[in-house]
CHARMM-style PDB file with segment names, atoms N, HN, CA, C and O in Angstrom:
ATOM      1  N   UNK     1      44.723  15.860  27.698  1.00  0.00      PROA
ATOM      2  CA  UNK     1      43.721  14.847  27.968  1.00  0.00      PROA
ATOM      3  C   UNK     1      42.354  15.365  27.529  1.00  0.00      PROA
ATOM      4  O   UNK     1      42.213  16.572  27.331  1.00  0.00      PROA
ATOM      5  N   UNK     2      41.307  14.485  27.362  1.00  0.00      PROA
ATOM      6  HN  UNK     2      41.422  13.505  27.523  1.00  0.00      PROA
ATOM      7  CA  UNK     2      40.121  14.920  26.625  1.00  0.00      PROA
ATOM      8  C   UNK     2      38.993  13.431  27.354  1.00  0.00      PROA
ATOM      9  O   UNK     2      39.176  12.256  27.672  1.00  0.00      PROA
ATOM     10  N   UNK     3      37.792  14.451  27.326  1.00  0.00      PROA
ATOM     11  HN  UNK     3      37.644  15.406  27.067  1.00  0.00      PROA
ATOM     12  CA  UNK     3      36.951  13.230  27.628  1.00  0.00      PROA
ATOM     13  C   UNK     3      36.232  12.400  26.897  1.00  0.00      PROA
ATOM     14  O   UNK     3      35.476  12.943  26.092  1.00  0.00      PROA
ATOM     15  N   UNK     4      36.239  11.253  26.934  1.00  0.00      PROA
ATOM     16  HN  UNK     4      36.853  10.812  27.589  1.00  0.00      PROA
ATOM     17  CA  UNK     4      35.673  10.445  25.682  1.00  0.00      PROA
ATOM     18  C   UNK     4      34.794   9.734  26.123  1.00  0.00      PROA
ATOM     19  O   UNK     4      34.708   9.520  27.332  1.00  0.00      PROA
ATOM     20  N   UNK     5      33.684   9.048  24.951  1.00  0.00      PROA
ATOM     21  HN  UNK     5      33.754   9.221  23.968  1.00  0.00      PROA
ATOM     22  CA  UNK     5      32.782   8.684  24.942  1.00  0.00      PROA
ATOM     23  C   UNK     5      33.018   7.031  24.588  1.00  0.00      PROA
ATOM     24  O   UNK     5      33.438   6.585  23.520  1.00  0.00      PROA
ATOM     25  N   UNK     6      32.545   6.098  26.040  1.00  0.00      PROA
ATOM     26  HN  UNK     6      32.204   6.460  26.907  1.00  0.00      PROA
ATOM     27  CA  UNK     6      33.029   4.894  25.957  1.00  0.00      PROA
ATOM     28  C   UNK     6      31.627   3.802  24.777  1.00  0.00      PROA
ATOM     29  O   UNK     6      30.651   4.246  24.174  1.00  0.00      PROA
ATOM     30  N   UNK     7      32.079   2.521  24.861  1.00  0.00      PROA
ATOM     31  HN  UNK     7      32.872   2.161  25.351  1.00  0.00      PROA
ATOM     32  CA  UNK     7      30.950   1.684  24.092  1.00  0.00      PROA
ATOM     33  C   UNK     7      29.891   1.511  24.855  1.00  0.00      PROA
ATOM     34  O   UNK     7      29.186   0.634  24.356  1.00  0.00      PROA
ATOM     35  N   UNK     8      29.292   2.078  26.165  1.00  0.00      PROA
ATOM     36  HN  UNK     8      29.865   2.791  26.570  1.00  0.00      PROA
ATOM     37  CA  UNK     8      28.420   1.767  27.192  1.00  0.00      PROA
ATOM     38  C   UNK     8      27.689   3.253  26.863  1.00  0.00      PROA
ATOM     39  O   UNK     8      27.488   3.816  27.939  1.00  0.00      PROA
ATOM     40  N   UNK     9      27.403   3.759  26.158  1.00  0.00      PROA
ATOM     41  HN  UNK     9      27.567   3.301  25.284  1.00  0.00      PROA
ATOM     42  CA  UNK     9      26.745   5.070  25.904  1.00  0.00      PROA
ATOM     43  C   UNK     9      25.716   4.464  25.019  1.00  0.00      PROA
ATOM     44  O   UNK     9      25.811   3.777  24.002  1.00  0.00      PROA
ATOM     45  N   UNK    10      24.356   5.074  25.933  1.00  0.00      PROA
ATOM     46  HN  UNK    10      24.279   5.632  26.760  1.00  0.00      PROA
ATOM     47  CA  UNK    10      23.010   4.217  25.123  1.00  0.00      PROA
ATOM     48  C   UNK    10      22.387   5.328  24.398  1.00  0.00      PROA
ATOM     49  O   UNK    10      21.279   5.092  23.917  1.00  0.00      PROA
ATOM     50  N   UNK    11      23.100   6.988  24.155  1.00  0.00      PROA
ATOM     51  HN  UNK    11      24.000   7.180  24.546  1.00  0.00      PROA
ATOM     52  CA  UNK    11      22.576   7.548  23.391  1.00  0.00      PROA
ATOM     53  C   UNK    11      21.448   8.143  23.935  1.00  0.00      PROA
ATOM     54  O   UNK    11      20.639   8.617  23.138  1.00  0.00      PROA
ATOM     55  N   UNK    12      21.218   8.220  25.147  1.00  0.00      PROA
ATOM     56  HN  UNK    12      21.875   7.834  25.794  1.00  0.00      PROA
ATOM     57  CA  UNK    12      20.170   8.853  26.424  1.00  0.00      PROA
ATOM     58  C   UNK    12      20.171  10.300  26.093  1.00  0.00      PROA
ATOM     59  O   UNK    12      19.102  10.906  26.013  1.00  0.00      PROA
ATOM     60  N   UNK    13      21.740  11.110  25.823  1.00  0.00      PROA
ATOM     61  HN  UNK    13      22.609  10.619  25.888  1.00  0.00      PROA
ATOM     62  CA  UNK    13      21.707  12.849  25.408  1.00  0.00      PROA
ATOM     63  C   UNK    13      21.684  13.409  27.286  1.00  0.00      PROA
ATOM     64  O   UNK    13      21.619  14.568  27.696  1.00  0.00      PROA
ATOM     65  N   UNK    14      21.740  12.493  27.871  1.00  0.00      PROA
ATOM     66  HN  UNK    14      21.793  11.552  27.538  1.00  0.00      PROA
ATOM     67  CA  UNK    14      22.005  13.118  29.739  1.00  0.00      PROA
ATOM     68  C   UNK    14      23.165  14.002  30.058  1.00  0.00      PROA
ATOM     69  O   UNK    14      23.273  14.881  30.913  1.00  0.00      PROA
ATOM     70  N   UNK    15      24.206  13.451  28.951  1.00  0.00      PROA
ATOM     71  HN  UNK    15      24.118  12.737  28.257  1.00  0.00      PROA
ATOM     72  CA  UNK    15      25.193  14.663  29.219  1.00  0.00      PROA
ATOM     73  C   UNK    15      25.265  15.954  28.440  1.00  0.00      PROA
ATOM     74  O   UNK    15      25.899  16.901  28.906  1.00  0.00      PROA
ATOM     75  N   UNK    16      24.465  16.065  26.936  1.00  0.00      PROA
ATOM     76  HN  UNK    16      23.950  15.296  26.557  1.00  0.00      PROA
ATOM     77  CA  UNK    16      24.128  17.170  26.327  1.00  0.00      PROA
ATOM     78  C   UNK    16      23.699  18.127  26.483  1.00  0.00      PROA
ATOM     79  O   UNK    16      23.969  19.241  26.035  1.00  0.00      PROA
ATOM     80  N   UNK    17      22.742  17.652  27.362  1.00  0.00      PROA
ATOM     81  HN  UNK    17      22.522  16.747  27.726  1.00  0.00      PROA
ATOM     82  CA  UNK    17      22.108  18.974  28.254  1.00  0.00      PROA
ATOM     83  C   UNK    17      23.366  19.791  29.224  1.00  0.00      PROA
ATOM     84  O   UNK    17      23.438  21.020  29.237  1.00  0.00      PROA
ATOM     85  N   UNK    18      24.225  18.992  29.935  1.00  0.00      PROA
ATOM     86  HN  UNK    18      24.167  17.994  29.924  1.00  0.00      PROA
ATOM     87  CA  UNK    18      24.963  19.222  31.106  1.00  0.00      PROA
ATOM     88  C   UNK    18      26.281  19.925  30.414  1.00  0.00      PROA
ATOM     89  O   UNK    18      26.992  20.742  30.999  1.00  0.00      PROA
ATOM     90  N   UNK    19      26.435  19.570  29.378  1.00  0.00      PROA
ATOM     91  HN  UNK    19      25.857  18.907  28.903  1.00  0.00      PROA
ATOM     92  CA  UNK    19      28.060  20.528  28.558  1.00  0.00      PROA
ATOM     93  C   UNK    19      27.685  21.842  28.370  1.00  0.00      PROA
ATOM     94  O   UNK    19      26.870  22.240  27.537  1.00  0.00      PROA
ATOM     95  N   UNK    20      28.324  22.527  29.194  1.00  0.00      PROA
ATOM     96  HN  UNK    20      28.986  22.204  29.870  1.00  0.00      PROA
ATOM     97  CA  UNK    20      28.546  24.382  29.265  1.00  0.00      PROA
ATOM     98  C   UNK    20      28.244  25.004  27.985  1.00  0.00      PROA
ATOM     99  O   UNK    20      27.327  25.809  27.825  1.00  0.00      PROA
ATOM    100  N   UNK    21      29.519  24.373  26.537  1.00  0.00      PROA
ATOM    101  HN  UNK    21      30.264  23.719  26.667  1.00  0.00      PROA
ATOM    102  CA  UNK    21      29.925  24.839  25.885  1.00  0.00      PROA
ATOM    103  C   UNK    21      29.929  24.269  24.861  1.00  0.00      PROA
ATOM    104  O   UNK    21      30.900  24.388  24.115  1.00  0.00      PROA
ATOM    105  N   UNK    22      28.322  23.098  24.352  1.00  0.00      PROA
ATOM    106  HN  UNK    22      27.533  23.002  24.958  1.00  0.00      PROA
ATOM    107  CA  UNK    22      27.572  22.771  23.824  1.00  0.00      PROA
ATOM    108  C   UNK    22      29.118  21.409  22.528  1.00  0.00      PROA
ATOM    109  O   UNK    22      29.239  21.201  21.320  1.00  0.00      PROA
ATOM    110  N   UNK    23      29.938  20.876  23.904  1.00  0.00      PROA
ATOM    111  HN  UNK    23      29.840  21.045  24.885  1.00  0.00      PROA
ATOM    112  CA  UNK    23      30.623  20.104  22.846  1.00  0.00      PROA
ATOM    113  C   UNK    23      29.933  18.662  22.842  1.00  0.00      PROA
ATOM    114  O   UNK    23      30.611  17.640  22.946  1.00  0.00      PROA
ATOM    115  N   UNK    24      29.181  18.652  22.773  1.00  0.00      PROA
ATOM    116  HN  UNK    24      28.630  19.483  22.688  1.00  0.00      PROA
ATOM    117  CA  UNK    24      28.287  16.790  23.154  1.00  0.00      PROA
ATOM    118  C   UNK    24      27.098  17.026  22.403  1.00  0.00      PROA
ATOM    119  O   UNK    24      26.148  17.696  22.806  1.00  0.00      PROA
ATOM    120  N   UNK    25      27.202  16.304  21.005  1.00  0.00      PROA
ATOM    121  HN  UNK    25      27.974  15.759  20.677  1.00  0.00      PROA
ATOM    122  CA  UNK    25      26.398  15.677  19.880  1.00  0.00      PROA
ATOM    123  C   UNK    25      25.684  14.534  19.990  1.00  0.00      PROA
ATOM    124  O   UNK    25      26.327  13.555  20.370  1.00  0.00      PROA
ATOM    125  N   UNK    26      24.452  14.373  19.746  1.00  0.00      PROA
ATOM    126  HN  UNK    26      23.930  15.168  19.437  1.00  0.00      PROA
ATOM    127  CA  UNK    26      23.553  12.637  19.565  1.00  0.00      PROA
ATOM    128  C   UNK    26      23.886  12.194  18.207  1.00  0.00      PROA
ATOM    129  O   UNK    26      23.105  12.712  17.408  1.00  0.00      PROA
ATOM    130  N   UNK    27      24.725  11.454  17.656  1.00  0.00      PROA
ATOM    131  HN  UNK    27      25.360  11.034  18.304  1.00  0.00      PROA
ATOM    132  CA  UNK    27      25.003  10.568  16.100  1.00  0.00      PROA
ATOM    133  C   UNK    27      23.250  10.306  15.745  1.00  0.00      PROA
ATOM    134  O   UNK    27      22.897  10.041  14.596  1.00  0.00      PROA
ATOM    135  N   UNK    28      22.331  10.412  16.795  1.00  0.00      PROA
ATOM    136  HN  UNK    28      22.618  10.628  17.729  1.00  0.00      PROA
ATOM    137  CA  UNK    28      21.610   9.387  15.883  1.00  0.00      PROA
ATOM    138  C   UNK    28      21.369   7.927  17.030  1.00  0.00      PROA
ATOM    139  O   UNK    28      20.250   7.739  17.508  1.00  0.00      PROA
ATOM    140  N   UNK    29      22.347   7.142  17.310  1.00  0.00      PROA
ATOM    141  HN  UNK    29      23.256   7.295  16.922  1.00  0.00      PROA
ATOM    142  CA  UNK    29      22.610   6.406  18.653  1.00  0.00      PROA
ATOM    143  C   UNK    29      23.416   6.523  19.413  1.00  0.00      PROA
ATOM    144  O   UNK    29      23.311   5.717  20.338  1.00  0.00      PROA
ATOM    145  N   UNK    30      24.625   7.508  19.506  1.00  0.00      PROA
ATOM    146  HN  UNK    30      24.710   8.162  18.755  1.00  0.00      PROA
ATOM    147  CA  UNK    30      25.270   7.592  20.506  1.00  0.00      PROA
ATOM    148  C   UNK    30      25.606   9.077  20.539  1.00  0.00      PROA
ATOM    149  O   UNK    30      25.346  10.001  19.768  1.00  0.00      PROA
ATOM    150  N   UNK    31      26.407   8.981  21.921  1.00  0.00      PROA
ATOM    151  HN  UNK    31      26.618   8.230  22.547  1.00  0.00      PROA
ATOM    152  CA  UNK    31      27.012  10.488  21.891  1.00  0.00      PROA
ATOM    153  C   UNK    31      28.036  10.994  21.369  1.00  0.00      PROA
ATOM    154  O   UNK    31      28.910  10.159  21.137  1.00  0.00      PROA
ATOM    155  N   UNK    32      28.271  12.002  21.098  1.00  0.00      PROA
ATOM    156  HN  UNK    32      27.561  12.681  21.287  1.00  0.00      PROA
ATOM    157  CA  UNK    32      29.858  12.321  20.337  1.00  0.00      PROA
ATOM    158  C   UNK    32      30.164  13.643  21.118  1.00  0.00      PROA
ATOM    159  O   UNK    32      29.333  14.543  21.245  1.00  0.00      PROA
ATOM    160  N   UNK    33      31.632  13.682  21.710  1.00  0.00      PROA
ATOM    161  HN  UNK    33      32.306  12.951  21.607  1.00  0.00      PROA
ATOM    162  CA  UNK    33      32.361  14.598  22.324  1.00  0.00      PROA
ATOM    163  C   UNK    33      33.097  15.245  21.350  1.00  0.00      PROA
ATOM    164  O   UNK    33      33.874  14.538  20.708  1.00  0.00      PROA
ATOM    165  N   UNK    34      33.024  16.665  21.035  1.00  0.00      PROA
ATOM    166  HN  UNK    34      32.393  17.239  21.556  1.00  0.00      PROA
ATOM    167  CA  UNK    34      34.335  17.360  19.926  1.00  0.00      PROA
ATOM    168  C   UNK    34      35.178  17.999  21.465  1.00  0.00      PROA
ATOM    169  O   UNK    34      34.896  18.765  22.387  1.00  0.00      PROA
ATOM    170  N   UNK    35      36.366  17.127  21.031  1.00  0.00      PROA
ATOM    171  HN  UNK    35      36.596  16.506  20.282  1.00  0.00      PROA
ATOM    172  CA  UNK    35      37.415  17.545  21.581  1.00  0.00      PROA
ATOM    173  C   UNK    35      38.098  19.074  21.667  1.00  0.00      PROA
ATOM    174  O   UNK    35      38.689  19.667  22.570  1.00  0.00      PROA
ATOM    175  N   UNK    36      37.745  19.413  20.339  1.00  0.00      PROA
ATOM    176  HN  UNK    36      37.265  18.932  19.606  1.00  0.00      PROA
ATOM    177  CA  UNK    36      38.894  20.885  20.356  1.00  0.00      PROA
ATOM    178  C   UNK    36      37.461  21.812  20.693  1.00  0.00      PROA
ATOM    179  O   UNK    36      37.592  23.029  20.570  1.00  0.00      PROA
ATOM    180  N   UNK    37      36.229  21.334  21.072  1.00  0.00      PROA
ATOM    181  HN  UNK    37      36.122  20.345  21.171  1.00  0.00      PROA
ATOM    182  CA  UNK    37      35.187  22.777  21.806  1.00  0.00      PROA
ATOM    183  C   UNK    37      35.790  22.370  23.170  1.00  0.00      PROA
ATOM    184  O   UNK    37      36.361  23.266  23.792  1.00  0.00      PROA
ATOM    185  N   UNK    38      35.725  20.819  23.857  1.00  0.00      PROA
ATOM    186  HN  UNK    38      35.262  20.091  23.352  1.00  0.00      PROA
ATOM    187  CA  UNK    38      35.519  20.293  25.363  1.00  0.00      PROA
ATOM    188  C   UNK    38      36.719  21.092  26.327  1.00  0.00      PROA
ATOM    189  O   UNK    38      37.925  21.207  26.109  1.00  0.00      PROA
ATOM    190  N   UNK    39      35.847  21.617  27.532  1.00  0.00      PROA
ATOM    191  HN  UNK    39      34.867  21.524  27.709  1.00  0.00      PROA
ATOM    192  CA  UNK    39      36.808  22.396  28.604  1.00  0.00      PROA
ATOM    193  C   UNK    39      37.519  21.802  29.596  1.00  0.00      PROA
ATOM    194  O   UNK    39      38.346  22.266  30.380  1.00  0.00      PROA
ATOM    195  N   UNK    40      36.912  20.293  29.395  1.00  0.00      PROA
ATOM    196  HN  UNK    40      36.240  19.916  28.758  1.00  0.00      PROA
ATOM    197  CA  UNK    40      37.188  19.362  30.068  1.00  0.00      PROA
ATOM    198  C   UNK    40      36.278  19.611  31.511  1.00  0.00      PROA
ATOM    199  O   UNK    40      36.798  18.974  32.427  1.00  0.00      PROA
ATOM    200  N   UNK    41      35.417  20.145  31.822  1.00  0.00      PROA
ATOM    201  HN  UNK    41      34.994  20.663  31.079  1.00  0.00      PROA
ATOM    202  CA  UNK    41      35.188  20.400  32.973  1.00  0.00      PROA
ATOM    203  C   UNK    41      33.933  19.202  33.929  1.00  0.00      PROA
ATOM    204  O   UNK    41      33.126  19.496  34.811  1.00  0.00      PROA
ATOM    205  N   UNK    42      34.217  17.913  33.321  1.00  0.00      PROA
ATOM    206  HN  UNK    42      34.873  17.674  32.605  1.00  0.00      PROA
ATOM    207  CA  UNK    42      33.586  16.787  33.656  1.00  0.00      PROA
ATOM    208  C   UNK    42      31.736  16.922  33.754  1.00  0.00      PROA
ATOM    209  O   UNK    42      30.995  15.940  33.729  1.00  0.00      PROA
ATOM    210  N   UNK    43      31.406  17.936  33.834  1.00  0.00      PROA
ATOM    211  HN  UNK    43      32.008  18.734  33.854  1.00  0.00      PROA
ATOM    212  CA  UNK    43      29.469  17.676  33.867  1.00  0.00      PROA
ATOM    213  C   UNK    43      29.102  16.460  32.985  1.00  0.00      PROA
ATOM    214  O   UNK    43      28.039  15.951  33.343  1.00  0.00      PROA
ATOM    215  N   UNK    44      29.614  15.936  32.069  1.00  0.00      PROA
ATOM    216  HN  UNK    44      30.477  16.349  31.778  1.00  0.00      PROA
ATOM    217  CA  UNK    44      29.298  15.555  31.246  1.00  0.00      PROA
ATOM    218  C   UNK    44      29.090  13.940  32.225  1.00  0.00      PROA
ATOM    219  O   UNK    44      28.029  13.330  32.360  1.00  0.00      PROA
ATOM    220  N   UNK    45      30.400  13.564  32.778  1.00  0.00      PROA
ATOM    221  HN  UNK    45      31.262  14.059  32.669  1.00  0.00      PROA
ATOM    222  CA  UNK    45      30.874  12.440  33.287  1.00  0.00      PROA
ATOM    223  C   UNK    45      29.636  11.960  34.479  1.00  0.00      PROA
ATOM    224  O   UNK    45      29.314  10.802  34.742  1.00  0.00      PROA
ATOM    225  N   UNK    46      29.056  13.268  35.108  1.00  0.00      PROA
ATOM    226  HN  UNK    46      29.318  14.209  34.895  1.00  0.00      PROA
ATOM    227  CA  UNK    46      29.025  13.365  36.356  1.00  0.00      PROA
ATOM    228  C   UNK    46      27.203  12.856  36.179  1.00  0.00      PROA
ATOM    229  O   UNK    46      26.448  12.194  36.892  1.00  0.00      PROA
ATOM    230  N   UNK    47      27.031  13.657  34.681  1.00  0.00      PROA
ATOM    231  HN  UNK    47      27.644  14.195  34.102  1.00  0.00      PROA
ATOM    232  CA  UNK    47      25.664  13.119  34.112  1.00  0.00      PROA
ATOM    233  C   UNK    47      24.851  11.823  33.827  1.00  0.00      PROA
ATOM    234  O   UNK    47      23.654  11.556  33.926  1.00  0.00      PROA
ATOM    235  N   UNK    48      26.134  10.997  33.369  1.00  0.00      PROA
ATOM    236  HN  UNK    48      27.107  11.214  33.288  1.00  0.00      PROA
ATOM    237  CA  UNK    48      25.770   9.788  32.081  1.00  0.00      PROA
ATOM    238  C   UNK    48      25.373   8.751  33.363  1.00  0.00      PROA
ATOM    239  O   UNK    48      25.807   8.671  34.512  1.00  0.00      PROA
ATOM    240  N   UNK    49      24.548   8.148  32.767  1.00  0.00      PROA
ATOM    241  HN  UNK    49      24.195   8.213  31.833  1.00  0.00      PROA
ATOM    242  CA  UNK    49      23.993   6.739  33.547  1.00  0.00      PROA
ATOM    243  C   UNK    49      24.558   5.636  33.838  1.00  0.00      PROA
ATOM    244  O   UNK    49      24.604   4.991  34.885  1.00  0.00      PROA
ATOM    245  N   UNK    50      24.981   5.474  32.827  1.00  0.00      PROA
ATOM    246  HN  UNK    50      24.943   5.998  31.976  1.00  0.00      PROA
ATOM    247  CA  UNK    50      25.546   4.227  32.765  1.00  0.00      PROA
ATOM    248  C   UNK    50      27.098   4.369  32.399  1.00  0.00      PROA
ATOM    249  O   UNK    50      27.635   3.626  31.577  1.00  0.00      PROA
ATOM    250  N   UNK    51      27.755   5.362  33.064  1.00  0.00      PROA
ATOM    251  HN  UNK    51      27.320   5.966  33.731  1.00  0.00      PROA
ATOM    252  CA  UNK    51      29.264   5.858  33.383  1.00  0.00      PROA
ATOM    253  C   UNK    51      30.193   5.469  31.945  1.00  0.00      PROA
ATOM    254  O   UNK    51      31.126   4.678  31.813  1.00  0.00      PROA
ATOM    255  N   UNK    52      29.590   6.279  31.054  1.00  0.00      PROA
ATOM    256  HN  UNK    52      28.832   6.922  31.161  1.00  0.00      PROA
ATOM    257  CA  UNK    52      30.622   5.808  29.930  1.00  0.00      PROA
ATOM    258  C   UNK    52      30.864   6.921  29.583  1.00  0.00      PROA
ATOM    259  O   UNK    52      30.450   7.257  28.473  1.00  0.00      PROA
ATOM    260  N   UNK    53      31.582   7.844  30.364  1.00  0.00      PROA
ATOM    261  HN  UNK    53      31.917   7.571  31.265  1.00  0.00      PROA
ATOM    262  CA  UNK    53      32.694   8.936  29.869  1.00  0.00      PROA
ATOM    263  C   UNK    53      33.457   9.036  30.648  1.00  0.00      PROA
ATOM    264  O   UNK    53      33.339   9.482  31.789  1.00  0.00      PROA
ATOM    265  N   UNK    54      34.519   8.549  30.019  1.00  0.00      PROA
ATOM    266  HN  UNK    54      34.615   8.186  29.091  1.00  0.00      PROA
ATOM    267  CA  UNK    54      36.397   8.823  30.685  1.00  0.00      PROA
ATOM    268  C   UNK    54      37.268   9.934  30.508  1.00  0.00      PROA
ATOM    269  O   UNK    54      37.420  10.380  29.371  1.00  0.00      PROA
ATOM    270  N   UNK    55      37.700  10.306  31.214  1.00  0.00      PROA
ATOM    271  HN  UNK    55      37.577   9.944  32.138  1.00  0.00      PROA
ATOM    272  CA  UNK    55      39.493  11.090  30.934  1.00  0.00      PROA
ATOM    273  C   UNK    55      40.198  10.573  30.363  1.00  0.00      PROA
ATOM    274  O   UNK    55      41.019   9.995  31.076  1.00  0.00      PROA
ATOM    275  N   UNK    56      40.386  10.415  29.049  1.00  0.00      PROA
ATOM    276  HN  UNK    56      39.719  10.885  28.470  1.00  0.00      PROA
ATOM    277  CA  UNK    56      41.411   9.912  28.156  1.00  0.00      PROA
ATOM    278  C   UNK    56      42.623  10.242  28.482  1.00  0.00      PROA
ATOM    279  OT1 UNK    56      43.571   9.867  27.792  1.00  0.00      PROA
TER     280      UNK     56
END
């Protein structure tokens, strides 16, 4: 399982700061999760505003 980045991500970067192990990218407008860095260890989830990161 891996955490992903839903269509409700306004590109804020709230969880970039919060990833340990620097897997959470800004495109530009949204966020991007790389799966094969992510520890899965949810900060990311626990961050976002407007709750758009899931447990795939």
């Amino acid at each position: 399982m891996a955490y992903k980045i839903t269509d409700g991500c306004i590109g804020c970067g709230a969880c970039e700061g919060t990833c340990p192990v620097g897997a959470i990218s800004n495109d530009g407008s949204v966020c991007v999760i790389d799966a094969d860095t992510c520890i899965e260890c949810g900060a990311c989830a626990g961050a976002c505003p407007t709750d758009s990161i899931k447990l795939d």
